[in-house]
RODO-2510 file (C-alpha; in nm, 4 decimals, decimal comma):
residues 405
     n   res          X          Y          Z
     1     x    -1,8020     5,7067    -7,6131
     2     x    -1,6115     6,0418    -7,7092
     3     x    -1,4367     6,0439    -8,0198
     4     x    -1,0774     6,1883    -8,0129
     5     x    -0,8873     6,3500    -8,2607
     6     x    -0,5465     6,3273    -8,3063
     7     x    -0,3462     6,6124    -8,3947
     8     x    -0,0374     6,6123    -8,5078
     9     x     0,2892     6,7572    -8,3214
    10     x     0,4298     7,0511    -8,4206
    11     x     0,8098     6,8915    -8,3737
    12     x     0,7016     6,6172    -8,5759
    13     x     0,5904     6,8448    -8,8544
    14     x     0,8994     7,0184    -8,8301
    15     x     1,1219     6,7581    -8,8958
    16     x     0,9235     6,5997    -9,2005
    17     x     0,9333     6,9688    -9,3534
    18     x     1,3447     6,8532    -9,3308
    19     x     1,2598     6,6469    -9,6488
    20     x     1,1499     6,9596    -9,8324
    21     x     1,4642     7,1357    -9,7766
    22     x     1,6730     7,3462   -10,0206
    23     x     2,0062     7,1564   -10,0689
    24     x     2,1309     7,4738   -10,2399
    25     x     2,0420     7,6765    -9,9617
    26     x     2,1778     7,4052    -9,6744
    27     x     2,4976     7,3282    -9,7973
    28     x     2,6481     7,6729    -9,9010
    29     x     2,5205     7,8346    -9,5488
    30     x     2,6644     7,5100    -9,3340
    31     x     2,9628     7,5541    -9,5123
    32     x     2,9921     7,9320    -9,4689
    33     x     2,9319     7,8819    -9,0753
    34     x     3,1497     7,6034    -9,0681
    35     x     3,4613     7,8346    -9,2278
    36     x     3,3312     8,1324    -9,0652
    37     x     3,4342     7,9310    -8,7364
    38     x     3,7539     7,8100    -8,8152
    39     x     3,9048     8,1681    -8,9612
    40     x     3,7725     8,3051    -8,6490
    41     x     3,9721     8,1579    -8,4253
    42     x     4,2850     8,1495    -8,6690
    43     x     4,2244     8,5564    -8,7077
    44     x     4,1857     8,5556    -8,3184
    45     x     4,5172     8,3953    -8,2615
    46     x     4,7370     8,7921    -8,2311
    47     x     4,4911     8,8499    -7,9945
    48     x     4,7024     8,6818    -7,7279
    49     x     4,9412     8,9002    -7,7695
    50     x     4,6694     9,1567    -7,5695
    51     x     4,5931     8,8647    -7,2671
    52     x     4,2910     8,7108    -7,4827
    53     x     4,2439     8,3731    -7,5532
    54     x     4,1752     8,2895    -7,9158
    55     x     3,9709     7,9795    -7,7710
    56     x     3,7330     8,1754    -7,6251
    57     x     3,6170     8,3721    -7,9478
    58     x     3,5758     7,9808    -8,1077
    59     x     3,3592     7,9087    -7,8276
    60     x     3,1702     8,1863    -7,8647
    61     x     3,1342     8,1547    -8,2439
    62     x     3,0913     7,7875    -8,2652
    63     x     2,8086     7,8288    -8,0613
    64     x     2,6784     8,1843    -8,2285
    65     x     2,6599     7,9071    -8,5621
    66     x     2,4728     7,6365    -8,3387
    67     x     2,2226     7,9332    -8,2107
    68     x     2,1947     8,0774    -8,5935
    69     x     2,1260     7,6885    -8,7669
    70     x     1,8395     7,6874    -8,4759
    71     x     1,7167     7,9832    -8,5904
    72     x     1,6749     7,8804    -8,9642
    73     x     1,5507     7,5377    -8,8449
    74     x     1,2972     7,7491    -8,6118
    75     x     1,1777     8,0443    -8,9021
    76     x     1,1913     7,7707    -9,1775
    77     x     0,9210     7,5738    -8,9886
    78     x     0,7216     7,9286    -8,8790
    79     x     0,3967     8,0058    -9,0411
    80     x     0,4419     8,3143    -9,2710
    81     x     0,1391     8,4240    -9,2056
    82     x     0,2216     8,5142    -8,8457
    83     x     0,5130     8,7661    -8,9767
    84     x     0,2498     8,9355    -9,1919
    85     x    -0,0177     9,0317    -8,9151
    86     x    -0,0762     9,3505    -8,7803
    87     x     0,0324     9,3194    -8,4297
    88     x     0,3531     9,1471    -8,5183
    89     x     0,4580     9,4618    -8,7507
    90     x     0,3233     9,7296    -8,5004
    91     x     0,5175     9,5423    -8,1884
    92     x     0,8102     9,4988    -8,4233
    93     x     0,8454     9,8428    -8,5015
    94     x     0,7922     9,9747    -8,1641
    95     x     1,0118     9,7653    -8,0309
    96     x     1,3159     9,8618    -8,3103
    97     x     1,2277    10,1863    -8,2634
    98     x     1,3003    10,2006    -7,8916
    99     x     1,6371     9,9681    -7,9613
   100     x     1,7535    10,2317    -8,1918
   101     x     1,6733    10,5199    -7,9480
   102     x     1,8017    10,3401    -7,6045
   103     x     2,1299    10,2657    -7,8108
   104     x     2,2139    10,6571    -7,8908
   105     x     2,1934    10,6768    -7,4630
   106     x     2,3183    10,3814    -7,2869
   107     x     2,5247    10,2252    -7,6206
   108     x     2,8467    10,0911    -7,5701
   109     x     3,0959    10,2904    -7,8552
   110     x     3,3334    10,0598    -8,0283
   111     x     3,5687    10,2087    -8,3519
   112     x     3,3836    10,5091    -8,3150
   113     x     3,0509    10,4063    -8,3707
   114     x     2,7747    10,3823    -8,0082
   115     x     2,5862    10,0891    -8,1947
   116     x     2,5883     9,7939    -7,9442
   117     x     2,3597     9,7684    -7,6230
   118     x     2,5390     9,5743    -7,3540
   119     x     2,3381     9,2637    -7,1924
   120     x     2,6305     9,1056    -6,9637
   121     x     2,8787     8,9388    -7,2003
   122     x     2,6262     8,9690    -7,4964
   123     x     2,6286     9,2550    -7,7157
   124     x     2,3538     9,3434    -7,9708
   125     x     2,3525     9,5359    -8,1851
   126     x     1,9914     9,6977    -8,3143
   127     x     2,1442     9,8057    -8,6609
   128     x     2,1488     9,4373    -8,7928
   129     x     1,8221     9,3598    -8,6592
   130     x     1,6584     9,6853    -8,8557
   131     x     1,7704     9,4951    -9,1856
   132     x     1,5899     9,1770    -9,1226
   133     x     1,2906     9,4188    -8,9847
   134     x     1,3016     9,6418    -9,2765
   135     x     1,2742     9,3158    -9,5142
   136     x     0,9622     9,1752    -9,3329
   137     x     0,7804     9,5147    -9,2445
   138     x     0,8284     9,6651    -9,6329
   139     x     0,7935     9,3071    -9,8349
   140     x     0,4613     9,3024    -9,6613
   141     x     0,3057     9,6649    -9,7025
   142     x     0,4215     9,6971   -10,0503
   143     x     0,2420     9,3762   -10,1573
   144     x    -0,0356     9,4653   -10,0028
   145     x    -0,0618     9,7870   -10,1425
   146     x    -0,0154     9,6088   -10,5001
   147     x    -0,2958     9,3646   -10,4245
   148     x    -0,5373     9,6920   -10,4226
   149     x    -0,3522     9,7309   -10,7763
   150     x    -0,2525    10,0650   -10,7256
   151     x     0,1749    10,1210   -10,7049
   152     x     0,3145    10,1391   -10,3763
   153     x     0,5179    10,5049   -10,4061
   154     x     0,2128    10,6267   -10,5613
   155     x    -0,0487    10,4887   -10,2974
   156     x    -0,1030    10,7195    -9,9482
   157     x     0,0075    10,3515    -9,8074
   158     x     0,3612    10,4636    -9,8224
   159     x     0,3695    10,7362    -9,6414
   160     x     0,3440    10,5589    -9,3131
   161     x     0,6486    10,2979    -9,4660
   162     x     0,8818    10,5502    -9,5780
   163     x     0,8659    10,7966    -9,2349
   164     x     0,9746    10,4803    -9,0314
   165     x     1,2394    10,4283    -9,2999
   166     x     1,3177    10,7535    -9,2624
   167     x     1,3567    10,7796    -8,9081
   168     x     1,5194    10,4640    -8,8320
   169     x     1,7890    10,5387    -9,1029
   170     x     1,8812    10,8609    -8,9315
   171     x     1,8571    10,6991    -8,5975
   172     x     2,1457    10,4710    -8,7530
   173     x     2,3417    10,7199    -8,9070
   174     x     2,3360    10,9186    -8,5952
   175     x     2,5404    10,6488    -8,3877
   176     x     2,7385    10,6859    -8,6195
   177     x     2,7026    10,3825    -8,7989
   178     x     2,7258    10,4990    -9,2307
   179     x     2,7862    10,1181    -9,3430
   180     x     2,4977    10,0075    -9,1662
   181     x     2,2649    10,3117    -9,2964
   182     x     2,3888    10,2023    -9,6805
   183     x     2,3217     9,8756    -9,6267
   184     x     1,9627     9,9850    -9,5206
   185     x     1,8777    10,1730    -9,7423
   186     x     2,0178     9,9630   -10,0438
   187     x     1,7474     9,6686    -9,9070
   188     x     1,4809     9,9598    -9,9368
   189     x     1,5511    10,0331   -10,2840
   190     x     1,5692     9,7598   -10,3982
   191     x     1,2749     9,6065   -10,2355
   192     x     1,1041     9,9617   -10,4109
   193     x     1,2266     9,8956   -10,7148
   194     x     1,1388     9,5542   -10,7507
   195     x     0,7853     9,6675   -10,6292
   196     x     0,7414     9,9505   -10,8662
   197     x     1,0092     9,9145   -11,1016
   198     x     1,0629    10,2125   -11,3561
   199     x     1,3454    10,2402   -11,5983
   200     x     1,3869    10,6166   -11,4545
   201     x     1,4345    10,4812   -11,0935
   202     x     1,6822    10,1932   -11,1856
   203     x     1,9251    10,4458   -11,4013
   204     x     1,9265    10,6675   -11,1102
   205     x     1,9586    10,4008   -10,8447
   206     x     2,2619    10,2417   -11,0463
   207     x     2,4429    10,5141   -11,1817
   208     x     2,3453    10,8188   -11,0267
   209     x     2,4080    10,7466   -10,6648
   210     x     2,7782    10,6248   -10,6122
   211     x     2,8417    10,9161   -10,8535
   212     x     2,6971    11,1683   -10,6672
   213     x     2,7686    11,0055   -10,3357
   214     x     3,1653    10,9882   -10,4779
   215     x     3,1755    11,3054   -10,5948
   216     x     3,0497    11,4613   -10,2674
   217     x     3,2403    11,2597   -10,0616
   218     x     3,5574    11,3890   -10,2208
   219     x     3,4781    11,7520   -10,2273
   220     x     3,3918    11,7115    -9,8318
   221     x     3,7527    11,6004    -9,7779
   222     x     3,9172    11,8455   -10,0243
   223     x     3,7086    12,1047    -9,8929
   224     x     3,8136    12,0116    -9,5082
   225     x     3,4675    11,9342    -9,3826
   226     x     3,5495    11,6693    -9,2515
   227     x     3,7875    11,8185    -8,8915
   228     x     3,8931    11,5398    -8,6775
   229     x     3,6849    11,2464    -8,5739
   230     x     3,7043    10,8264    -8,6045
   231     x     3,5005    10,8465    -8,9412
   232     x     3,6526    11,1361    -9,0707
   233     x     3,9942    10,9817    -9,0376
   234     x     3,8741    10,7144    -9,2753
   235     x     3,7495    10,9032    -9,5713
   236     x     4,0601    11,0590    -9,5508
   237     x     4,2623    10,7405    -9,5552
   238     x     4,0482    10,6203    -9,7637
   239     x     4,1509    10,8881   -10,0403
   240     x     4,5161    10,8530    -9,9292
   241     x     4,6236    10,5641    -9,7222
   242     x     4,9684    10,5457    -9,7667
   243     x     5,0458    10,9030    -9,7084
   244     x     4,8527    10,8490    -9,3957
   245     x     5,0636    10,4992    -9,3349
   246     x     5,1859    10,5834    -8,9762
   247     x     4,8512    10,7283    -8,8950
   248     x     4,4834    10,6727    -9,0284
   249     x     4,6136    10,4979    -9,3385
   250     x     4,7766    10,2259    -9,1346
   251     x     4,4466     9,9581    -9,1613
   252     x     4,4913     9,9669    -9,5410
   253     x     4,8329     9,9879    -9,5930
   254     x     4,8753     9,6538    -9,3854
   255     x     4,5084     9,5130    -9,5592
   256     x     4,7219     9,5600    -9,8598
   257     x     5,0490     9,3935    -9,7252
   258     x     4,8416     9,0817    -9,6438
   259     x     4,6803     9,0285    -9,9695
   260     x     5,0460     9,0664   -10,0784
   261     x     5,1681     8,8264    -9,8637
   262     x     4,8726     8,5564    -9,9761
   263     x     4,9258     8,5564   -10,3344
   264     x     4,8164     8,2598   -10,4837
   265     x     4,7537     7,9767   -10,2914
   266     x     4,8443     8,1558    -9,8833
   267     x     5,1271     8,1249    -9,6136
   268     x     4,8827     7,8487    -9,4589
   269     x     4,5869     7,8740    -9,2517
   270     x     4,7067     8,0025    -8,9166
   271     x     5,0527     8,1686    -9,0055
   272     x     4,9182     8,5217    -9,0786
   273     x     5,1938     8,7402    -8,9932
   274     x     4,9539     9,0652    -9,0223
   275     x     4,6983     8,9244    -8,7573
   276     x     4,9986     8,9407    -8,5032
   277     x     4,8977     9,3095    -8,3748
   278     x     4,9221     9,4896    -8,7523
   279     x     4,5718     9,4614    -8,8634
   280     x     4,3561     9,5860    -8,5726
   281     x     3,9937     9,3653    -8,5496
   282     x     4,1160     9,0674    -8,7573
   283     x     3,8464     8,8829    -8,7084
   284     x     3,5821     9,0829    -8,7794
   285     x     3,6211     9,3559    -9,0130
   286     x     3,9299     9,2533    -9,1769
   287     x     3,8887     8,9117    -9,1274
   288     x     3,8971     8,8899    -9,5177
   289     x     4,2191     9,0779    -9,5134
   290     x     4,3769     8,7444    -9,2867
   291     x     4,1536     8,4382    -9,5074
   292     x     4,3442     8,6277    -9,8235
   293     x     4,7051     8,6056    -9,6449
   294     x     4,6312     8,2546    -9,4786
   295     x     4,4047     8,0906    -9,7939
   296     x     4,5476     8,2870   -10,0723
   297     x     4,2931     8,3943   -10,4096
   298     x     4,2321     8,0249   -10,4359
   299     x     4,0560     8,0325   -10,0397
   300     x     3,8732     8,3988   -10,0905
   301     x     3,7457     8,3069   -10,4824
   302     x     3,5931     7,9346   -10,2566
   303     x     3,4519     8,1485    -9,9942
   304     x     3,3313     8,4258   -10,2582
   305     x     3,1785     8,1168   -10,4474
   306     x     2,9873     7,9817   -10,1679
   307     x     2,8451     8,3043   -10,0684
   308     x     2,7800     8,3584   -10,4719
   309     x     2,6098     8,0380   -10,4405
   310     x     2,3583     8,1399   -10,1860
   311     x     2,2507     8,4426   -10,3160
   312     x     2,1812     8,3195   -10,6598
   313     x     1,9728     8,0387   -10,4998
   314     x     1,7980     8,3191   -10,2715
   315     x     1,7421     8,5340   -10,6359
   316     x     1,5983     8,2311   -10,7998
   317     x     1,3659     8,1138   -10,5145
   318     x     1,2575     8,4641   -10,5780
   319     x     1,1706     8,4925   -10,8742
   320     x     0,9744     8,1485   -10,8745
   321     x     0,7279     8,2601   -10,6467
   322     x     0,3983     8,3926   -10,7132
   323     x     0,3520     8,5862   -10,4237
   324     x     0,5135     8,8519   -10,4677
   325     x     0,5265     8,9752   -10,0670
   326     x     0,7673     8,6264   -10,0849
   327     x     0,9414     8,8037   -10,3875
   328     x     1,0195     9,0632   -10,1947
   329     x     1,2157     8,8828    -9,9353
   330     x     1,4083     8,6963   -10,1253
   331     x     1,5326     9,0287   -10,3033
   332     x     1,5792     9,2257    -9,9636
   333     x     1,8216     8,9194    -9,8126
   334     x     1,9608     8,8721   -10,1207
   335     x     2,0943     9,2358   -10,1112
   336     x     2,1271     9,2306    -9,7519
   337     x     2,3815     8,9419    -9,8254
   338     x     2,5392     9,0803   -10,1358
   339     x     2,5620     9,4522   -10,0263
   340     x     2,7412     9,3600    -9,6995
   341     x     2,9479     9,1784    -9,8966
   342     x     3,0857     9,4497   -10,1599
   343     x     3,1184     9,7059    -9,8489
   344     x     3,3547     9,4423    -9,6788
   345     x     3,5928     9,3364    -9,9359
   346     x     3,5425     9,6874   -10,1046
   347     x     3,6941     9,8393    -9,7236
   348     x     3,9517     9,5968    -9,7595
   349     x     4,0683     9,6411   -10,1246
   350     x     4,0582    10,0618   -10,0283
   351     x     3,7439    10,0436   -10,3213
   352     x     3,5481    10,2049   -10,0135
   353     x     3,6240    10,3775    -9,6899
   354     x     3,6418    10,1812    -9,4166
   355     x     3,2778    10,1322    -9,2376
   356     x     3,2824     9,8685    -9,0131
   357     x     3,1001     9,6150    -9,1885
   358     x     3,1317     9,2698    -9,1122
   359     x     3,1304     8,9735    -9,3787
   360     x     2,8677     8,7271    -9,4055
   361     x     2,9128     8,4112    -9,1881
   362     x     3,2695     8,4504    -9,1813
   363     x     3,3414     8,7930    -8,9242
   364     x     3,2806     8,7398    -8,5603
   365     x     2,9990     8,8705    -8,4257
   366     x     2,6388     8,6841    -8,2995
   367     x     2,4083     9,0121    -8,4154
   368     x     2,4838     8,9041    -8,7355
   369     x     2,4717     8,5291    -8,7301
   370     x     2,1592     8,5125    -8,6428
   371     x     1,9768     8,8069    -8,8090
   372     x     2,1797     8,6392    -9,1261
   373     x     2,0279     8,2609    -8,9791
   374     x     1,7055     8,4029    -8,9421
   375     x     1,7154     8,5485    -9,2963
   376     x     1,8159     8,2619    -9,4306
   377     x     1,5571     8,0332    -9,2587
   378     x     1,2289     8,2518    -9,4064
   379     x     1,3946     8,2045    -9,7484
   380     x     1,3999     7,8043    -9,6778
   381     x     1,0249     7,8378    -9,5571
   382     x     0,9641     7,9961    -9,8646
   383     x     1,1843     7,6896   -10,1131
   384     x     0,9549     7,4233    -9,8762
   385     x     0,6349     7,5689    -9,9803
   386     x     0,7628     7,5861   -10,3282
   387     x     0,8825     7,1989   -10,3572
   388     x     0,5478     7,0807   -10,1879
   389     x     0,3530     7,2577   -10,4511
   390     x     0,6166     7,0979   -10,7538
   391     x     0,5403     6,7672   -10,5750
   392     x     0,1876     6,8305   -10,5533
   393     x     0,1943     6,8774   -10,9315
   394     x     0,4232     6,5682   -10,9894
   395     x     0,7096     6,7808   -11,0692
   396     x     1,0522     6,5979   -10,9309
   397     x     1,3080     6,8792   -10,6972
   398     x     1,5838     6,8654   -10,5498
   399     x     1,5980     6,8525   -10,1696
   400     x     1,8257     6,8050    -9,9077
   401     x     1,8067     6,4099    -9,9147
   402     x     1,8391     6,3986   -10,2803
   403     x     1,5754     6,3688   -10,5491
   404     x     1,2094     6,4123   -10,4597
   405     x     0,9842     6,1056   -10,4465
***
C-alpha cells in the first residue's frame, strides 16, 4: 500500500503565523488606515463644489486600505528568501527601470510633475514603488557584500548598486518629481550608513547636506535661476509666501489660515472652511493642513503619535535582528516612513517648499497604500520570525492575541 504524506496548506500556515503577529505593528497601521479613510472623505467634501462626489474618493480609499492590509497579510506570510534571489532582483530592476522610462513618455502630468502611468481609472505611480525596490534590492547586496567581510562602498560590489541608484534617481528627478528623489535617496543613505557607518559620513549626512542644499537653494532664487515653471513657483513661495499670497504663495498662506483656524482642539471633523475650494488637493498633499483645522493639535499630535509609534517599533525590530540584510529593511522603511513624513508637514508648516509628498496612510492615493502595506508586511515577516525564535527559547512576547504561550 502507498504511504501518503500530508503536507500542510499554505492558507493554513498563514493564518497560524496570525498568532505570531506584532501587536505594535497591527494596531498603529489599522488605526492609521482606518483615519486615513475617514479624513479622506471629510478633505474630499469641497470637492463637490467642482461636480465630484466625496463618496467616491471613500470608496476608492476604503478599498485602497482593504487591498494594502492584503498586502501585509500576503508579504508577512512570503518567504524572505524569495525577495533575496537573483532573478527576483534582476526582473525587479528591469522592470522599474522600464516604469521609470515609459513614465517620462506616455506619463500623465499632475501639479507639474509627469509621474503617474494611466491604467483606466488606476493610476500608478513608479516613484513609490522605486522606494520599496530600493529597500529590498540594496538591504540585500550590501549584506551580502558584508558577509565576504569586506565594506560595501569599499567592495567593487557597489558599483553595480550605486549606477542603478544613480540612474533611477535622475530618472525621478527628471519627471520632475524632487520630493520623491529626496525621499530616495535619504533610504540610500541611510541604508549606507547603517551598512558602513563612519563618524565622517554621518556628520556630513546630518549637517552638511540641508546646509548646503539650503544655501544653494536660496542663492538659485536670489540669483533668478529659477525663470518660470510649476516647481520654480514653489521655491519661490516657499522663501516668500505671503508676498506671493494672490499668486504662488496662495497654498501656504491658506495652509497657514487653517492651522489658525484649528487651534487647540478643531472646528470639528468635517467643517473645514479651507477645504471648500481654498486649499487646492486637500486630501492629499495638504490633507494635514484640513486634520489640523478639523482635529485641532490634539488630532495631528494622535495621528503624529501613531505614526511615531510605528516607526519606533519598525527601529526596534531592527535592531533585534541578527541578520543584518533584515536590519537593513527595517532602517530603509523606517526612513521611508519618517522622511515622507517631515517633507509633508514640513510643506505644510512652509519648513520646506512644497513637493508633492503625500502623508503616510492618511493622503489619498493607492501607489502609496500599498507600497506603504507592502513595507509594512516584510517588517511583520521579519517580528514573526523573531517571536518564534523567543518562543523557541522560552522567552514570553507580545503578539497580537496577547501574551505568548
Amino acid at each position: 500500500m502507498r504511504k501518503t504524506t500530508i503536507r500542510p496548506r499554505p492558507w493554513r500556515t498563514a493564518w497560524h503565523n496570525m498568532r505570531y503577529w506584532d501587536y505594535f505593528l497591527l494596531v498603529p497601521y489599522l488605526l492609521l488606515c482606518l483615519t486615513g479613510v475617514v479624513m479622506v472623505y471629510s478633505a474630499s467634501a469641497g470637492l463637490s463644489i467642482q461636480g465630484i462626489s466625496p463618496r467616491s474618493y471613500l470608496i476608492k480609499q476604503a478599498l485602497y486600505a482593504v487591498i494594502g492590509f492584503c498586502c501585509v497579510f500576503f508579504f508577512a506570510n512570503f518567504p524572505m528568501q524569495r525577495l533575496r534571489t537573483r532573478r527576483f532582483l534582476r526582473d525587479s530592476t528591469v522592470v522599474m527601470f522600464l516604469l521609470l522610462t515609459v513614465v517620462l513618455v506616455i506619463g500623465r502630468a499632475i501639479n507639474g510633475a509627469k509621474g503617474w502611468i494611466s491604467l483606466g481609472p488606476i493610476n500608478i505611480q513608479p516613484a513609490e514603488f522605486c522606494k520599496l525596490y530600493f529597500i529590498l534590492y540594496l538591504g540585500d547586496r550590501m549584506a551580502r557584500a558584508r558577509q565576504r567581510g569586506t565594506h560595501f562602498l569599499e567592495s567593487s560590489a557597489a558599483i553595480g548598486p550605486l549606477v542603478v541608484a544613480i540612474v533611477f534617481i535622475m530618472l525621478i528627478f527628471a519627471q520632475p518629481d524632487t520630493g520623491g528623489a529626496a525621499i530616495n535617496f535619504a533610504i540610500i543613505a541611510v541604508m549606507v550608513l547603517a551598512c558602513d557607518f563612519r563618524w565622517s559620513y554621518g556628520i556630513g549626512a546630518l549637517i552638511g547636506f540641508p546646509l548646503v542644499g539650503y544655501f544653494l537653494l536660496e542663492k538659485a532664487v536670489e540669483s533668478g535661476l529659477f525663470h518660470g515653471g510649476y516647481r520654480a513657483q514653489r521655491f519661490i513661495a516657499f522663501m516668500n509666501p505671503f508676498g506671493n499670497a494672490s499668486g504662488s504663495g496662495s497654498q501656504l498662506v491658506n495652509s497657514y489660515y487653517a492651522i489658525s483656524n484649528g487651534g487647540v482642539f478643531g472646528v470639528g471633523l468635517g467643517n473645514s472652511i479651507q477645504k471648500m475650494g481654498y486649499l487646492p488637493e486637500p486630501n492629499t498633499d495638504f490633507i494635514m493642513s484640513i486634520a489640523s483645522e478639523e482635529l485641532g493639535l490634539v488630532g495631528v499630535s494622535l495621528i503624529l503619535g501613531l505614526l511615531l509609534c510605528l516607526i519606533c517599533r519598525i527601529i526596534l525590530i531592527g535592531v533585534r535582528s541578527r541578520s543584518l540584510y533584515q536590519t537593513l529593511i527595517c532602517y530603509g522603511t523606517a526612513t521611508f516612513m519618517m522622511v515622507e513624513t517631515f517633507f509633508n508637514i514640513g510643506g505644510v508648516l512652509g519648513l520646506l517648499p512644497i513637493t508633492g509628498v503625500t502623508f503616510p496612510f492618511i493622503s489619498y492615493g493607492g501607489s502609496s497604500m500599498l507600497v506603504l502595506s507592502s513595507a509594512v508586511g516584510i517588517v511583520m515577516n521579519i517580528s514573526v520570525q523573531q517571536n518564534k525564535e523567543q518562543l523557541q527559547m522560552g522567552q514570553p512576547f507580545i503578539s497580537a492575541e496577547g501574551s505568548g504561550d
